[in-house]
N, C-alpha and C positions, 0 to 999 in steps of 0.2 A: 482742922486748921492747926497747925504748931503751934507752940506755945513761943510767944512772942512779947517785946512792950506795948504797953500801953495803947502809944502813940502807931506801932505796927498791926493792931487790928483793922485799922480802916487805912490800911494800904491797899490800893487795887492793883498793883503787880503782883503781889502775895496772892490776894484773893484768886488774881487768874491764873497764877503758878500750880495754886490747889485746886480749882477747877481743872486745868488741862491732864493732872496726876492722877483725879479721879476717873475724866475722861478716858485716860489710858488704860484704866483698872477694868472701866466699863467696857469697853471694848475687846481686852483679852477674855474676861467672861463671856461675853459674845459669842468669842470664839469657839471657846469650851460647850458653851450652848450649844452650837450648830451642830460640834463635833460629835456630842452627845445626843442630838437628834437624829445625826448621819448614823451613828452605829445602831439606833435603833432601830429603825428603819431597815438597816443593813438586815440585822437579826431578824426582823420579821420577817422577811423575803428569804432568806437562810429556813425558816421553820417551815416555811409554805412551800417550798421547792424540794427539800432534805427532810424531815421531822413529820413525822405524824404527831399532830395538835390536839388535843381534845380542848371542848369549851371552856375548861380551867386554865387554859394555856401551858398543861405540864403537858410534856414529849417524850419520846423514849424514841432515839434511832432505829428505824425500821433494820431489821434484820438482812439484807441484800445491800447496806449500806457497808455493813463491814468489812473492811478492803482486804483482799484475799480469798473471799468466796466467789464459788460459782453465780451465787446470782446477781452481788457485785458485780464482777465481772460483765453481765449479760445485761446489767442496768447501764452500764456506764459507756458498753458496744450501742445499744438501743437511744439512748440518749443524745448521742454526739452522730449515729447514723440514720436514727429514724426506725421506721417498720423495716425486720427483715424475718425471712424465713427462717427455721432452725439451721438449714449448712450455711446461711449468710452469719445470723450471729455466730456458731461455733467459728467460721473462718476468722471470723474480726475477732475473737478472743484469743486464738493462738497468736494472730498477727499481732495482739496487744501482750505478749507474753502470758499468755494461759498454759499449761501446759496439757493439763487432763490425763486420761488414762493412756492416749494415744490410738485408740479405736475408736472409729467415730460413730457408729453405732453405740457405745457406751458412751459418750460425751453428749454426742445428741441427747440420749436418755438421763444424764446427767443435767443437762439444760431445763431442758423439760421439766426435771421434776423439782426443780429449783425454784423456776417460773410460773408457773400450771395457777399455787393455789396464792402466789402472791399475790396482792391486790393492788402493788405498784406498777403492776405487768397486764396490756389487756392482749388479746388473742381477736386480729380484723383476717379473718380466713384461715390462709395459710401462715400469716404472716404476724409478728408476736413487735407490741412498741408497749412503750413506757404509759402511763395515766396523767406522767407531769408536766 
């Protein structure tokens, strides 16, 4: 409460003035609260979809994450397309600006050995999709 006379401590407009100021105080931290529940939240879902996690909660970006590799590339075709064969993903990765060697025989085998021993990557026949 401010500092006031005497006779203005047992004012109840005062009193409710400093009520509804706190009130507003409370309320913006509120806000800040939720905010900071939402981004946490956010990040968790961020670690479990992107980040390989260990039980300590340290991560280290999976190596297919880094944008400009091949197997970037082939995670992010597999992800947004589903299961496809090796000439389906190589075509979705040119179509996404890949370039590669331009032989597709060497790009397939590029894919491939990109893919093969990652364990973001699982292999249902013929056909090669994401784990996440």
């Amino acid at each position: 409460m401010k500092k006031s006379k005497k006779n203005d401590l047992f004012d109840l407009k005062l009193i409710d003035q400093e009520i509804a100021e706190i009130d507003a105080k409370i309320k913006e931290f509120q806000i800040l609260v939720q905010r900071r529940n939402d981004l946490t939240v956010f990040k968790q879902l961020a670690q479990r979809l992107f980040l390989h996690t260990d039980d300590n909660g340290a991560s280290a970006e999976p190596q297919h994450k880094k944008r400009g590799t091949t197997g970037a590339m082939a995670f992010e075709v597999l992800a947004a397309k589903g299961d496809l064969d090796l000439d389906g993903i190589l075509l979705e990765m040119r179509q996404n600006g890949w370039t590669g060697s331009g032989d597709d025989a060497k790009d397939k085998k590029r894919i491939y050995a990109a893919i093969y021993k990652d364990p973001n990557f699982e292999r249902n026949g013929e056909k090669w999709g994401t784990r996440m």
